[in-house]
C-alpha positions as CSV (number, residue, x, y, z in Angstrom):
1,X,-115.0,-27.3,-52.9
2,X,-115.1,-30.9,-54.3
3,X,-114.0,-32.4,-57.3
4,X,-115.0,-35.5,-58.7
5,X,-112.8,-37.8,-60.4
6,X,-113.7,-41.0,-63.0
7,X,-110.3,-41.6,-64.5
8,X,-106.7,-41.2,-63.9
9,X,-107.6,-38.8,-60.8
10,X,-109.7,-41.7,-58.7
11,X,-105.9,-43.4,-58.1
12,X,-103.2,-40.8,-58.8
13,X,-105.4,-36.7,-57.7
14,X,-102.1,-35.1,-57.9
15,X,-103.2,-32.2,-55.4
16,X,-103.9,-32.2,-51.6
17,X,-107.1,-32.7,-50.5
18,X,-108.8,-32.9,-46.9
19,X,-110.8,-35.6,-47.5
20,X,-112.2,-38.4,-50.2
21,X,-115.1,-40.2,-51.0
22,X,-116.4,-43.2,-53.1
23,X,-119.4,-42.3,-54.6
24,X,-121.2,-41.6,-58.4
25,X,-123.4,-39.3,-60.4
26,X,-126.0,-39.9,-62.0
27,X,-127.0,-38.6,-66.0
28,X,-123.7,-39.5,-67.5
29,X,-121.7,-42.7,-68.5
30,X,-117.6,-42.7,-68.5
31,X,-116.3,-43.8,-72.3
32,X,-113.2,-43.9,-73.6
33,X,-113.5,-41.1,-76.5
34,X,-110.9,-38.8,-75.2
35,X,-107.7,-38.7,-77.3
36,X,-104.2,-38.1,-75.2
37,X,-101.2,-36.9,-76.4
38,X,-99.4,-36.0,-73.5
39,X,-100.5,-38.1,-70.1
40,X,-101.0,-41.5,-71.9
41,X,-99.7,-40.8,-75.8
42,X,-98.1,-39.0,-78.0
43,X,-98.4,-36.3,-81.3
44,X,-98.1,-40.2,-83.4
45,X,-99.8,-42.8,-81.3
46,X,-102.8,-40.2,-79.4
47,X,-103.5,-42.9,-75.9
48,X,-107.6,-42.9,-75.5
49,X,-108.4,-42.1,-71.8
50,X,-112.1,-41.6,-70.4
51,X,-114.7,-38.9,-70.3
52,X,-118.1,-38.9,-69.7
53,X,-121.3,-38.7,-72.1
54,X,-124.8,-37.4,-70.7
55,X,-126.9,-40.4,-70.8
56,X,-130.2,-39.9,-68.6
57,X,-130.3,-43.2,-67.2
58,X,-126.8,-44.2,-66.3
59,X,-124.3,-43.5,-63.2
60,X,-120.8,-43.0,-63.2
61,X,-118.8,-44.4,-60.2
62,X,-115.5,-42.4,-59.0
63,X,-114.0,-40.6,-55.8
64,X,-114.7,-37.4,-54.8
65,X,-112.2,-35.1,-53.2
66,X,-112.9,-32.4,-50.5
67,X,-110.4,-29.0,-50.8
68,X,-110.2,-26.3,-48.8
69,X,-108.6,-23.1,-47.5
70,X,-105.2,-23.3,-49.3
71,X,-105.7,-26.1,-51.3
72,X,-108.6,-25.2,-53.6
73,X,-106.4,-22.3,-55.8
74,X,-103.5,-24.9,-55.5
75,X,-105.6,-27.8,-56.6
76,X,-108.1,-25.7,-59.7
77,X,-104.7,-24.5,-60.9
78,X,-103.2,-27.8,-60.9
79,X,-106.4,-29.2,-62.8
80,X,-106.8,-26.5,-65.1
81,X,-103.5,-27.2,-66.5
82,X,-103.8,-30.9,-66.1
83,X,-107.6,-31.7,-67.4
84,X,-108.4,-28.3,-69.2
85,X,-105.2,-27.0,-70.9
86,X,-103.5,-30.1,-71.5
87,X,-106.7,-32.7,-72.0
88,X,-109.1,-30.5,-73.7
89,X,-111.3,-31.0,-71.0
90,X,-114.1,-28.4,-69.8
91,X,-115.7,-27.6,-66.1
92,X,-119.4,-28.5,-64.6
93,X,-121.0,-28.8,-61.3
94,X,-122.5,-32.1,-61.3
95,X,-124.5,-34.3,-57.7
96,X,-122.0,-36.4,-56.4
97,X,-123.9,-39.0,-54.1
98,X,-121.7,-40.8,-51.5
99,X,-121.1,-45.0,-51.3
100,X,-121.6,-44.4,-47.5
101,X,-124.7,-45.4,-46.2
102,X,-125.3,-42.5,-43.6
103,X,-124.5,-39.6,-46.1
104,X,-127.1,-37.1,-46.4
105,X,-127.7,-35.0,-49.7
106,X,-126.3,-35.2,-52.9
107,X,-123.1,-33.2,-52.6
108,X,-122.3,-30.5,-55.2
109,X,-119.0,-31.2,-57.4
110,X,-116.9,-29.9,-60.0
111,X,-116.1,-32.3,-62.5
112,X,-113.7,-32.3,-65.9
113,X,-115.9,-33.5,-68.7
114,X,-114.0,-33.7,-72.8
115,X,-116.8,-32.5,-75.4
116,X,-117.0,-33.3,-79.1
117,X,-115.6,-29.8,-79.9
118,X,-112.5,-30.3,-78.3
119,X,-109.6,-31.0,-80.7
120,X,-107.9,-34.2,-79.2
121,X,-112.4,-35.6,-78.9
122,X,-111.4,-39.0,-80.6
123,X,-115.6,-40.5,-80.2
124,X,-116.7,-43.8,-80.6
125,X,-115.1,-46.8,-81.7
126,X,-115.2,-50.8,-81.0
127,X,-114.1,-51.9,-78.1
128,X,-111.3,-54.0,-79.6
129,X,-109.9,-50.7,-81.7
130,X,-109.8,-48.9,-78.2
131,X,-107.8,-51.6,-76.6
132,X,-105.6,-51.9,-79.6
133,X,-105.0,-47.9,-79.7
134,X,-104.6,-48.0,-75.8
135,X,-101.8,-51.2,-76.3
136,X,-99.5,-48.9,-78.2
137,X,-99.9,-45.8,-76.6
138,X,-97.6,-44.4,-74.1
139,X,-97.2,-40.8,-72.5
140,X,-95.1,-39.3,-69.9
141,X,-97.5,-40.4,-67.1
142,X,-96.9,-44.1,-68.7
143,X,-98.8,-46.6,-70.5
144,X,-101.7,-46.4,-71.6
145,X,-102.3,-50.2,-70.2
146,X,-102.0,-49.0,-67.2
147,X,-104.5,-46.5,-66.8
148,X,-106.6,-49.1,-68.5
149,X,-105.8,-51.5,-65.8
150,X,-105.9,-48.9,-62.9
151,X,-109.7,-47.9,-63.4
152,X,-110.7,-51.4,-63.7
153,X,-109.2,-52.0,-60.7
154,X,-110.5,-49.1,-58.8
155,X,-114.3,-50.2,-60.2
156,X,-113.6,-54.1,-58.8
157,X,-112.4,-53.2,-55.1
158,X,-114.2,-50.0,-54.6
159,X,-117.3,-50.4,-56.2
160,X,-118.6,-54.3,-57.1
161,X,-121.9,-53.4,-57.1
162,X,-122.1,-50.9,-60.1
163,X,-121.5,-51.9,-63.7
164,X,-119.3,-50.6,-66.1
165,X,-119.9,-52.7,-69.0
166,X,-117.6,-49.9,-71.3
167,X,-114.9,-50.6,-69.8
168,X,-115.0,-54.1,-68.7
169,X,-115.3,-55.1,-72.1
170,X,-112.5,-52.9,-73.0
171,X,-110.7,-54.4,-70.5
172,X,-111.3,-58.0,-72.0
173,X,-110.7,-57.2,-75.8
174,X,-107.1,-56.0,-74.5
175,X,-106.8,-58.9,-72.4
176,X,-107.6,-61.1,-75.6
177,X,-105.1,-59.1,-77.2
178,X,-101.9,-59.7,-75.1
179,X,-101.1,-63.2,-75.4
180,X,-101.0,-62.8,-79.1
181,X,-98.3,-59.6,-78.4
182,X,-96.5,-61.4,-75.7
183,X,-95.9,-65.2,-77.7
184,X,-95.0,-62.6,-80.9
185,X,-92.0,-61.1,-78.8
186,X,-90.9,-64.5,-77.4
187,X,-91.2,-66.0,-81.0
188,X,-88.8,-63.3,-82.3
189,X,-86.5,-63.2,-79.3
190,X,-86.0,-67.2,-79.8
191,X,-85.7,-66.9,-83.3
């Protein structure tokens, strides 16, 4: 079985697997709409993490994971409670195509995707009310900053060629953001 992750689960899977790989799909692009209130928030201050919205001509970039044997009840148990019980997320097969330049077909993946019915489905908003949201939120996985940061990260050194304009720009507003926190906290500490 493989399982293809475009958030938290391209840096931290949480579940053994035999092998990964860099790759995307295609019909879907990642957005921050999710609401958290566990992993990366709280009941008061929900986090915003990502899922993914059909969208004919984009591609999502992420890592793909390979279970087997003893690992795939392990792992879909893991997940369910992880994505599905406590993310509101829901299950689909989706083509995963490989970065590698000698892979063959489009391999065949599950993937966690958060729908508008789902009760913690925050939808659309600027990009500088996401990264204000995702600057106070905070779950027992850690700051929301840092997933922020993480998946950026993982798009820049893993995958330069694609374009994630979403979240780059995300990325940016928070950026923009910071300085202002940071010189407010020294203000009050020298004051």
């Amino acid at each position: 079985v493989w399982i293809f992750g475009y958030g938290s689960l391209v840096w931290r899977p949480g579940f053994e697997f035999t092998s990964r790989k860099v790759g995307f799909i295609r019909g879907y692009s990642r957005r921050f709409w999710q609401g958290d209130t566990f992993h990366r928030g709280s009941e008061k201050m929900p986090g915003r993490v990502v899922t993914l919205l059909e969208d004919c001509g984009a591609c999502t970039w992420g890592v793909a994971y390979e279970v087997r044997g003893e690992q795939i009840a392990a792992s879909l148990e893991y997940l369910n409670m992880r994505e599905a019980v406590l993310g509101g997320y829901d299950t689909k097969l989706v083509k995963f195509h490989p970065q590698e330049k000698d892979a063959e077909e489009p391999i065949l993946a599950l993937v966690y995707i958060a729908t508008p019915q789902n009760p913690s489905y925050l939808g659309p908003a600027s990009e500088e009310d996401i990264a204000a949201q995702i600057i106070v939120s905070s779950g027992c996985a850690g700051h929301n900053i840092e997933y922020l940061l993480r998946l950026a990260d993982f798009m820049r050194y893993f995958c330069p060629q694609a374009e994630d304009k979403h979240l780059f720009s995300i990325e940016e507003a928070l950026i923009s953001i910071l300085p202002c926190l940071y010189y407010t906290e020294e203000s009050l500490e020298d004051t």
